[in-house]
Gaussian input, Z-matrix of N, CA and C with variables (Angstrom, degrees):
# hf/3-21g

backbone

0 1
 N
 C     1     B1
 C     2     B2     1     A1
 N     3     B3     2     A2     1     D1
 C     4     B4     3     A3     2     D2
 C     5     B5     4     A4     3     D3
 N     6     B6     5     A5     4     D4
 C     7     B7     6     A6     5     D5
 C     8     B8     7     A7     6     D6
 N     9     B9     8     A8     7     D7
 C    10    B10     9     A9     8     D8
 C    11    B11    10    A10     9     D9
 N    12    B12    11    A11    10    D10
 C    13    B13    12    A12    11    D11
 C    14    B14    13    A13    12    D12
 N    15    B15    14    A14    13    D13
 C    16    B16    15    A15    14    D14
 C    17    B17    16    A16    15    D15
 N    18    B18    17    A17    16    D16
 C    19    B19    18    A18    17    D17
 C    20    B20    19    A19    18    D18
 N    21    B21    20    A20    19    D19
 C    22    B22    21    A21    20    D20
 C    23    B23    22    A22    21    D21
 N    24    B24    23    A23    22    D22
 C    25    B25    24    A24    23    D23
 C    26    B26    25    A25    24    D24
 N    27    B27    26    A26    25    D25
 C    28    B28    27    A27    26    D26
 C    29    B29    28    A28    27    D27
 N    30    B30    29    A29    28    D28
 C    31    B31    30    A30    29    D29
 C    32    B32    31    A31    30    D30
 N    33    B33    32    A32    31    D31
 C    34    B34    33    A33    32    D32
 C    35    B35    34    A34    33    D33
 N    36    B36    35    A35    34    D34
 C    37    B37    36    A36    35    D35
 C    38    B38    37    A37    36    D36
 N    39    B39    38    A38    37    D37
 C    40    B40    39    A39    38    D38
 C    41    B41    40    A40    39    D39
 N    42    B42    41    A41    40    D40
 C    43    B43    42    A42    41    D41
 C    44    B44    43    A43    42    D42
 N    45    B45    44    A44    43    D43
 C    46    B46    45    A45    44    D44
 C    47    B47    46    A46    45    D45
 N    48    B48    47    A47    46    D46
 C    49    B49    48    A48    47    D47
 C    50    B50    49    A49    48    D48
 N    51    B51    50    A50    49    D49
 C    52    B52    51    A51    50    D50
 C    53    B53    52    A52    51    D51
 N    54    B54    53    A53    52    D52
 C    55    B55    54    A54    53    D53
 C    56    B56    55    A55    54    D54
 N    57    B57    56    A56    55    D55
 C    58    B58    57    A57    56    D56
 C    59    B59    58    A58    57    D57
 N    60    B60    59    A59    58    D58
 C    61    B61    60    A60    59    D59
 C    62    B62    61    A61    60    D60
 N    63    B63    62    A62    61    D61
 C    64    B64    63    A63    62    D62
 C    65    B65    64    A64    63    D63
 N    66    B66    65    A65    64    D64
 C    67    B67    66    A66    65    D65
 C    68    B68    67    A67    66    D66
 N    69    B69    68    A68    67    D67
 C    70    B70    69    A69    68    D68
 C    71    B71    70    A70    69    D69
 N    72    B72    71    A71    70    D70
 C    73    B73    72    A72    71    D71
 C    74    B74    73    A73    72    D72
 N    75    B75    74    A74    73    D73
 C    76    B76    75    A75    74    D74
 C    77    B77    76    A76    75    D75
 N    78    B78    77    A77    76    D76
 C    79    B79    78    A78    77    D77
 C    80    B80    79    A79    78    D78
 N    81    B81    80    A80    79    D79
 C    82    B82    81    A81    80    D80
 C    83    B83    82    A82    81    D81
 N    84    B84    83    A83    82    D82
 C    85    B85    84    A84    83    D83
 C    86    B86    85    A85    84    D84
 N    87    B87    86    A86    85    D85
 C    88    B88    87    A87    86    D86
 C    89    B89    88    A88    87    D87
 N    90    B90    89    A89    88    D88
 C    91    B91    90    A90    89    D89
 C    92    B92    91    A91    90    D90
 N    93    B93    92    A92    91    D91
 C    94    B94    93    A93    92    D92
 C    95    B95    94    A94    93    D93
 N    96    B96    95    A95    94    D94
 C    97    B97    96    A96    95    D95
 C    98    B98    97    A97    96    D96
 N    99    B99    98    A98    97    D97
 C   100   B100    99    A99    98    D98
 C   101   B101   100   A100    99    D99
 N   102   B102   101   A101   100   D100
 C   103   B103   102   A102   101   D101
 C   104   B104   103   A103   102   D102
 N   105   B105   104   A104   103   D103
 C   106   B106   105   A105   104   D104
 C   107   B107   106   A106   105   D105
 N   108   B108   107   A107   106   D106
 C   109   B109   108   A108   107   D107
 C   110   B110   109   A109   108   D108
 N   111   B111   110   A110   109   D109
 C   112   B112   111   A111   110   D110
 C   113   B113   112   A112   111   D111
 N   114   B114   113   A113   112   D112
 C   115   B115   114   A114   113   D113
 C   116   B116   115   A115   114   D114
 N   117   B117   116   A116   115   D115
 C   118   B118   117   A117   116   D116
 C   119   B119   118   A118   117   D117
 N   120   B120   119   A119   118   D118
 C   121   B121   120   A120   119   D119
 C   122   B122   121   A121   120   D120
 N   123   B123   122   A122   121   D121
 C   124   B124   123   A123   122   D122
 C   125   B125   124   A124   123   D123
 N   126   B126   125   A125   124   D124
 C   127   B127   126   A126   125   D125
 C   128   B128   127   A127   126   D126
 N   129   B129   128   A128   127   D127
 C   130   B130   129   A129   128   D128
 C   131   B131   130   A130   129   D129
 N   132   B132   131   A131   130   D130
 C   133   B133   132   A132   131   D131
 C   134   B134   133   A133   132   D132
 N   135   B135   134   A134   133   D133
 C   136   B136   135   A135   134   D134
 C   137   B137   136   A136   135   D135
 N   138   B138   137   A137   136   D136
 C   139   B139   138   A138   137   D137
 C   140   B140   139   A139   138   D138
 N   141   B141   140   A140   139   D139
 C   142   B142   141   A141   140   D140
 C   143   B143   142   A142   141   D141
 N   144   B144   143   A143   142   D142
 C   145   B145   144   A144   143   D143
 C   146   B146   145   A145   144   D144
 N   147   B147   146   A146   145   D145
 C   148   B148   147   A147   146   D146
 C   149   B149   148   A148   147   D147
 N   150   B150   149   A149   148   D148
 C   151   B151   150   A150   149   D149
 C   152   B152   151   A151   150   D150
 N   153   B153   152   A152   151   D151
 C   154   B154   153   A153   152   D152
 C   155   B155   154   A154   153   D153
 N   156   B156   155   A155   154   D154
 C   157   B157   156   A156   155   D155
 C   158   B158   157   A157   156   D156
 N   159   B159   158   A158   157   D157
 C   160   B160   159   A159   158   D158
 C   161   B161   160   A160   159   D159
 N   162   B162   161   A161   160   D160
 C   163   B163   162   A162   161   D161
 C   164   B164   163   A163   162   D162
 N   165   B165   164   A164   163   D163
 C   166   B166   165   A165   164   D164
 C   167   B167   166   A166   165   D165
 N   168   B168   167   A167   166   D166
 C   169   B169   168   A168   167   D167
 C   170   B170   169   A169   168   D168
 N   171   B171   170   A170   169   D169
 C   172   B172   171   A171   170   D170
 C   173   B173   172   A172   171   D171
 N   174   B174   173   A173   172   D172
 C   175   B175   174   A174   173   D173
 C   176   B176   175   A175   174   D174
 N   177   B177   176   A176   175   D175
 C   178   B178   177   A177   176   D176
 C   179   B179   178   A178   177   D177
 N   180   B180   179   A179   178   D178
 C   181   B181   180   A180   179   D179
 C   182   B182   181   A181   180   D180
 N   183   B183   182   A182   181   D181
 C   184   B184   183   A183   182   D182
 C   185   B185   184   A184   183   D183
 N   186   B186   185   A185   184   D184
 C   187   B187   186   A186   185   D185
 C   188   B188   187   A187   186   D186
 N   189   B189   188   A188   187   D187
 C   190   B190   189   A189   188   D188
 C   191   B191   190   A190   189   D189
 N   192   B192   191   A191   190   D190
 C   193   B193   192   A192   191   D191
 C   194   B194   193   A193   192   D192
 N   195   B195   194   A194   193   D193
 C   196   B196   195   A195   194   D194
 C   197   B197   196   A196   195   D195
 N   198   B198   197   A197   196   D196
 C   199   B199   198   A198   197   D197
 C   200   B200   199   A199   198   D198
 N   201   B201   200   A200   199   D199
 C   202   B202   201   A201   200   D200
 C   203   B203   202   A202   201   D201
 N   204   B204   203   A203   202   D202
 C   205   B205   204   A204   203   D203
 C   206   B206   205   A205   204   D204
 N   207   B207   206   A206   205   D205
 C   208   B208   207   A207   206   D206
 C   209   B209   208   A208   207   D207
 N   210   B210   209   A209   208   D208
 C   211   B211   210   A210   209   D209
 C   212   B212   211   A211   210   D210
 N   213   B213   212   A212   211   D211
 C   214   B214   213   A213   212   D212
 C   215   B215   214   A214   213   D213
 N   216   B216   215   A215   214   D214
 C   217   B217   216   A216   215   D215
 C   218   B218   217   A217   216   D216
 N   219   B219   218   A218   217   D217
 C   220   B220   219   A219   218   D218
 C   221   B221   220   A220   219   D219
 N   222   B222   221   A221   220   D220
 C   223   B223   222   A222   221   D221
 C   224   B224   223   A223   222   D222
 N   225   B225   224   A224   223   D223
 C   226   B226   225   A225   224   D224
 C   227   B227   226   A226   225   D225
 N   228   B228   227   A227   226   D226
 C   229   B229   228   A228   227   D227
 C   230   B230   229   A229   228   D228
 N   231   B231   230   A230   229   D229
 C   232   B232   231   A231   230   D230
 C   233   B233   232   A232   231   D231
 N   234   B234   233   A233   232   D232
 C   235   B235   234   A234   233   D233
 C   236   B236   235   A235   234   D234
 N   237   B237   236   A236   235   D235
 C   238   B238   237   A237   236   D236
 C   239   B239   238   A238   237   D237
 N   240   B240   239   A239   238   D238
 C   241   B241   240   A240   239   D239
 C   242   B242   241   A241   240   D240
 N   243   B243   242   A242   241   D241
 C   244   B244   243   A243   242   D242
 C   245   B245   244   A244   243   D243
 N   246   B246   245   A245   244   D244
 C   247   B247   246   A246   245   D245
 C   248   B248   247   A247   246   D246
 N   249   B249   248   A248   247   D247
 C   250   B250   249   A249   248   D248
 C   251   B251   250   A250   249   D249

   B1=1.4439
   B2=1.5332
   B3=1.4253
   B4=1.2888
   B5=1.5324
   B6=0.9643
   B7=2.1427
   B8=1.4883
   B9=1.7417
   B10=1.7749
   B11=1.7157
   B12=1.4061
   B13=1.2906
   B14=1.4966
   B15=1.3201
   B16=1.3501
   B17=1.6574
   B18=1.5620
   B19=1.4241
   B20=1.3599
   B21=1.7881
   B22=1.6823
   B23=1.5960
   B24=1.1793
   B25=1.7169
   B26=1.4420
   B27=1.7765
   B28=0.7132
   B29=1.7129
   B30=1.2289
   B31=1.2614
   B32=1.3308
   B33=1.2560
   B34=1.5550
   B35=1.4935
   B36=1.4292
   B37=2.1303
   B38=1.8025
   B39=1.6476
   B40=1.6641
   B41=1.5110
   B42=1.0331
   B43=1.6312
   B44=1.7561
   B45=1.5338
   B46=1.0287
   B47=2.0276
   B48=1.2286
   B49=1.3969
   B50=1.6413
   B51=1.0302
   B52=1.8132
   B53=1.1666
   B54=1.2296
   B55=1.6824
   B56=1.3057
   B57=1.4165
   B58=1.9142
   B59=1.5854
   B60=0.9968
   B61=1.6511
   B62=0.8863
   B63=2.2962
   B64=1.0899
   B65=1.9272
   B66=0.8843
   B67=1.6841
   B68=1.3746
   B69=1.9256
   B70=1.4606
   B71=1.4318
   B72=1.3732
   B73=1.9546
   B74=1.6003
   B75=0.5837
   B76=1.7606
   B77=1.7636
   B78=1.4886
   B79=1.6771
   B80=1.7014
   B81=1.3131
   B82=1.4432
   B83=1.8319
   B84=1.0695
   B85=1.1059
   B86=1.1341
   B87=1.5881
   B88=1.3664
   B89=1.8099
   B90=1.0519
   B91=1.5107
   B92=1.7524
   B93=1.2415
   B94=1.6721
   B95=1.7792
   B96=1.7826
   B97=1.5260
   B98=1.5634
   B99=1.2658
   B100=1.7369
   B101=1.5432
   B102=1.1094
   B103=1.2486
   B104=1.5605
   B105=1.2241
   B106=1.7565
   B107=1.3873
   B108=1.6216
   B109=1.3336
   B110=1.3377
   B111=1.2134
   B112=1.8255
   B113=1.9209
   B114=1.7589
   B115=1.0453
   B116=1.8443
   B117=1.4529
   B118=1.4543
   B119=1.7973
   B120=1.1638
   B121=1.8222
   B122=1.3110
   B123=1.7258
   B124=1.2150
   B125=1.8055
   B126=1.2561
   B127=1.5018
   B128=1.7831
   B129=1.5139
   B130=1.3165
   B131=1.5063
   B132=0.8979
   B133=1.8032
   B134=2.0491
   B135=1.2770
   B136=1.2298
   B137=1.4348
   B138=1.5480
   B139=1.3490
   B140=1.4506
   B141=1.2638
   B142=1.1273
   B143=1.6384
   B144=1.2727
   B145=1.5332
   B146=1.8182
   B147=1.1787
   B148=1.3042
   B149=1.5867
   B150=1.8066
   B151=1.7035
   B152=1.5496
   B153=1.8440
   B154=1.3050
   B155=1.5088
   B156=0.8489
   B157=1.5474
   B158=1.5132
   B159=1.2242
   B160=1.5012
   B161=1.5460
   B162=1.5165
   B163=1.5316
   B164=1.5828
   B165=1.4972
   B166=1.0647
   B167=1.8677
   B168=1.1035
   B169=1.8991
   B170=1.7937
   B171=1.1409
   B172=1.6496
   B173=1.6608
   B174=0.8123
   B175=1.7855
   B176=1.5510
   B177=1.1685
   B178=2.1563
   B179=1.8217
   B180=1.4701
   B181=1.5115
   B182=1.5940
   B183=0.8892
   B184=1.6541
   B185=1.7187
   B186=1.5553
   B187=1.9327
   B188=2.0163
   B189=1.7410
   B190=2.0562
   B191=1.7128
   B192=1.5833
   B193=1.1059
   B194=1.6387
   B195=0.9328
   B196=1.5294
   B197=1.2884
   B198=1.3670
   B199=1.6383
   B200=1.7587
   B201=1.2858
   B202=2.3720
   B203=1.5635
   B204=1.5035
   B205=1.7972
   B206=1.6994
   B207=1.1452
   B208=1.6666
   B209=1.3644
   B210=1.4123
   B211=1.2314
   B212=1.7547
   B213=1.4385
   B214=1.6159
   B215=1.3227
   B216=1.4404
   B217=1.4889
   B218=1.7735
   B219=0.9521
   B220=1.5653
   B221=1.8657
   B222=1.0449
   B223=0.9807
   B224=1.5518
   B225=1.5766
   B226=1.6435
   B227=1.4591
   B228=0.8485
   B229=1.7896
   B230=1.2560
   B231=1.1318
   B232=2.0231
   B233=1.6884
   B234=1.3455
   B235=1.4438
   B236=1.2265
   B237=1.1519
   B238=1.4169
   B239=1.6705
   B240=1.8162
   B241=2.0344
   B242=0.9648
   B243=1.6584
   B244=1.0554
   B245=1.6914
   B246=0.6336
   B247=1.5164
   B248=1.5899
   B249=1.8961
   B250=1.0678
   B251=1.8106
   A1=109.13
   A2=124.62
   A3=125.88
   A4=120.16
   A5=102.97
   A6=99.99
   A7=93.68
   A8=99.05
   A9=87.84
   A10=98.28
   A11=104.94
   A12=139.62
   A13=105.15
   A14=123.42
   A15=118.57
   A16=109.45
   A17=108.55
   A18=102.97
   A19=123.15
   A20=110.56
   A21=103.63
   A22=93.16
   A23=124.13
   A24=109.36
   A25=85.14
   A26=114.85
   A27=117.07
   A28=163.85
   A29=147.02
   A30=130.78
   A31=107.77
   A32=138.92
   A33=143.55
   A34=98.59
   A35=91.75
   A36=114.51
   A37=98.96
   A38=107.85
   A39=95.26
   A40=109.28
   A41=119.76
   A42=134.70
   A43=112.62
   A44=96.52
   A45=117.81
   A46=91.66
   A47=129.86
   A48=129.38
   A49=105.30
   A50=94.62
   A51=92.51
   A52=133.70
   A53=99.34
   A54=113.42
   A55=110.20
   A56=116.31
   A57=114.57
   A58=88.66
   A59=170.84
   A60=172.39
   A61=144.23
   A62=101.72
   A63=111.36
   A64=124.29
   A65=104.98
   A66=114.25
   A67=128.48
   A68=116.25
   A69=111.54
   A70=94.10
   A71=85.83
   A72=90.46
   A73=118.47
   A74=124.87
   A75=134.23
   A76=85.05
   A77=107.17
   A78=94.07
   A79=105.43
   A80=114.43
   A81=118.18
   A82=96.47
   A83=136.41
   A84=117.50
   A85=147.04
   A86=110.07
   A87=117.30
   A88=109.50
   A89=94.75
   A90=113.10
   A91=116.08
   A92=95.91
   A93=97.65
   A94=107.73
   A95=109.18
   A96=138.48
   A97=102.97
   A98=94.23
   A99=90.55
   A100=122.08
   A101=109.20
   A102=128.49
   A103=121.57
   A104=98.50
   A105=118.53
   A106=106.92
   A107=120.04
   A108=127.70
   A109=105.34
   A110=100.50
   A111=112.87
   A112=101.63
   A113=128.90
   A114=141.66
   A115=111.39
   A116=105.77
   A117=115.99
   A118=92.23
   A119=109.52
   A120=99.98
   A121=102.12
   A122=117.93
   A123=100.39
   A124=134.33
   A125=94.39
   A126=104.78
   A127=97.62
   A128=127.74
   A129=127.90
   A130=121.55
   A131=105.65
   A132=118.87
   A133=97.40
   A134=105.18
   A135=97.22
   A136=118.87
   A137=111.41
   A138=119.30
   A139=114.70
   A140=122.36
   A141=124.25
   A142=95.24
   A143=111.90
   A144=100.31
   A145=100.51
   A146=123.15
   A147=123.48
   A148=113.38
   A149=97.95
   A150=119.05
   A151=120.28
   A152=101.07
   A153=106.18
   A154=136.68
   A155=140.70
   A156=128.00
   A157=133.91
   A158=136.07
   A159=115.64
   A160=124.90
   A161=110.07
   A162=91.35
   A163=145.26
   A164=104.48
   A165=133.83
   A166=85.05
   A167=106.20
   A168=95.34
   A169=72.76
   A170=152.93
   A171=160.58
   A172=83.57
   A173=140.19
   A174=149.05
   A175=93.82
   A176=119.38
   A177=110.37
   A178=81.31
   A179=139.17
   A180=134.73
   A181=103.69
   A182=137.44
   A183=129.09
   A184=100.20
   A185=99.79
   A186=97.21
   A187=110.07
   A188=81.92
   A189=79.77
   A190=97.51
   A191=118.34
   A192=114.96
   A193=129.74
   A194=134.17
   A195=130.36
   A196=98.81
   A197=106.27
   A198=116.87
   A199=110.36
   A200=86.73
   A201=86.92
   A202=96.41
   A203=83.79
   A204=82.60
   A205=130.65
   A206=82.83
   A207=97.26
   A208=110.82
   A209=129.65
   A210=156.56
   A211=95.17
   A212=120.69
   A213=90.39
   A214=157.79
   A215=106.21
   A216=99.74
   A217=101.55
   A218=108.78
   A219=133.61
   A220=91.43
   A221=126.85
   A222=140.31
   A223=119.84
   A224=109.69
   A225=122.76
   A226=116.22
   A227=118.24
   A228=116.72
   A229=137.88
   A230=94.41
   A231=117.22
   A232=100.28
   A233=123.65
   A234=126.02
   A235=97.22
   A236=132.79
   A237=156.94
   A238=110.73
   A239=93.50
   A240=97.87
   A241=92.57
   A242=153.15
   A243=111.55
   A244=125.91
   A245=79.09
   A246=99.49
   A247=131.47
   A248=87.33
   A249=92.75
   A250=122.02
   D1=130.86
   D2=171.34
   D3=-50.85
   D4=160.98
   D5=-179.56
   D6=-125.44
   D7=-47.34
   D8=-173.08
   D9=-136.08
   D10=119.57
   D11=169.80
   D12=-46.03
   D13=-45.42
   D14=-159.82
   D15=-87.38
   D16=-23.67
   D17=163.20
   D18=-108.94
   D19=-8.36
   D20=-174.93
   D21=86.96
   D22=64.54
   D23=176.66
   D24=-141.19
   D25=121.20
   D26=136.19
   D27=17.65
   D28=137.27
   D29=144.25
   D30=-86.34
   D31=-12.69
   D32=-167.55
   D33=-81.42
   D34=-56.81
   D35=177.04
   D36=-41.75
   D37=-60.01
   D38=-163.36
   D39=-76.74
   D40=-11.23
   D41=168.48
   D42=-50.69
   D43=-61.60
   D44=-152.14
   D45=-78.94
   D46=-27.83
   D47=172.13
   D48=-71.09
   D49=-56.17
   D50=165.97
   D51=-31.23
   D52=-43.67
   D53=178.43
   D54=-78.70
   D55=-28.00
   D56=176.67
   D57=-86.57
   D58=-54.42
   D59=167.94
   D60=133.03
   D61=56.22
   D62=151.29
   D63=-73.96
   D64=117.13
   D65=178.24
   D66=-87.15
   D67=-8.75
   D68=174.44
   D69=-139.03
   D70=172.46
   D71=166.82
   D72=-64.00
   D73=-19.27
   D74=-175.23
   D75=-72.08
   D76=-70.05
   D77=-162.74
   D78=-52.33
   D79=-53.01
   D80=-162.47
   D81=-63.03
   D82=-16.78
   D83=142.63
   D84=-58.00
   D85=-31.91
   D86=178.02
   D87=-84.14
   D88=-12.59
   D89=169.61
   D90=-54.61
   D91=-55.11
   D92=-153.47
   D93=-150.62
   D94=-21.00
   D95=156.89
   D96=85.75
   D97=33.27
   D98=156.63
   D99=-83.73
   D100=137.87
   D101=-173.55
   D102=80.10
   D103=35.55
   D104=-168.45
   D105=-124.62
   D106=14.62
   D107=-179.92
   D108=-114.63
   D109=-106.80
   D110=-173.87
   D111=-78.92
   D112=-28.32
   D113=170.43
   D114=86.24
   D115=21.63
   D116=-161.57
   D117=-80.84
   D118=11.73
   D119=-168.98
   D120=-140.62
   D121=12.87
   D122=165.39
   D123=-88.61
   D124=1.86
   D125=-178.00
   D126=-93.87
   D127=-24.26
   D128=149.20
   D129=-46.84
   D130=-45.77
   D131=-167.26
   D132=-83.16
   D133=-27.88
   D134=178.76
   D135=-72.88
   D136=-30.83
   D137=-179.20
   D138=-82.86
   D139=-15.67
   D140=-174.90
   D141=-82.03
   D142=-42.02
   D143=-164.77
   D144=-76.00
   D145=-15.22
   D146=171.87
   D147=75.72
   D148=-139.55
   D149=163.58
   D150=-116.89
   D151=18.23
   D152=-170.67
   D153=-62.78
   D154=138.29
   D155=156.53
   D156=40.63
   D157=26.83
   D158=-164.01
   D159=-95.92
   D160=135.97
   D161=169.75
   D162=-36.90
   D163=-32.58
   D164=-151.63
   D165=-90.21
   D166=-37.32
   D167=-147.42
   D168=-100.38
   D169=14.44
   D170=-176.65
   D171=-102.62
   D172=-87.65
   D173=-174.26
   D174=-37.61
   D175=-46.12
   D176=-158.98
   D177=-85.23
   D178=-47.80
   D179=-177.27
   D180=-59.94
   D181=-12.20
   D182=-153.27
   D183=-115.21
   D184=-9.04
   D185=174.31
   D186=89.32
   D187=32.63
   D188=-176.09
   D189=-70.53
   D190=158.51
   D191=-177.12
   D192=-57.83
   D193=-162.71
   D194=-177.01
   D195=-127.97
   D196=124.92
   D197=177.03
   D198=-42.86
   D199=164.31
   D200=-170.83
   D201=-77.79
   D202=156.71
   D203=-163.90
   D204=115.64
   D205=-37.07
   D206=-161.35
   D207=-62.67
   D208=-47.95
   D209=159.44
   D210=-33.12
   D211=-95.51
   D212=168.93
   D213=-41.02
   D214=-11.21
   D215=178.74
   D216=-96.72
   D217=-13.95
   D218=-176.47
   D219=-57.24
   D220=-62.26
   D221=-154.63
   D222=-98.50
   D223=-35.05
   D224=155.39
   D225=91.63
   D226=157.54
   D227=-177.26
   D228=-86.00
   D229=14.98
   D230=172.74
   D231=-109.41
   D232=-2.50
   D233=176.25
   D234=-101.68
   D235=-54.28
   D236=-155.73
   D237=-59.11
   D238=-45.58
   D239=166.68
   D240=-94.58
   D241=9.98
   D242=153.36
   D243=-78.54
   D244=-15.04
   D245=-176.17
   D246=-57.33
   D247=-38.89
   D248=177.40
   D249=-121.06

């Protein structure tokens, strides 16, 4: 069954990117550019990709570090003069 009309992509197609590890609509767009037209299939493409499996969301569950930075915004800028 088609998902997106405007390119001819598949549900097999957004399946099948999933499985190499695109995890949102943004990637599976950059994938193959569904939902980069009229966007009528990205709330399709969202459900298809579900709460399944991703590499990506395996690395953020497993405790990978937090980009630099993080620690300040964590904490905010009314802590930050206090501080100093």
């Amino acid at each position: 069954m088609y998902v997106c009309s405007c390119f001819g992509i598949t549900e097999q197609q957004v399946r099948e990117h999933a499985d190499t590890g695109a995890c949102t609509p943004r990637q599976i767009a950059s994938a193959c550019k569904a939902g980069t037209d009229c966007g009528g299939c990205v709330k399709r493409i969202q459900s298809l990709l579900g709460r399944g499996a991703c590499p990506r969301r395996e690395l953020i569950d497993t405790g990978a570090p937090e980009p630099l930075g993080a620690e300040a915004d964590a904490v905010g800028p009314a802590a930050l003069s206090e501080a100093a």
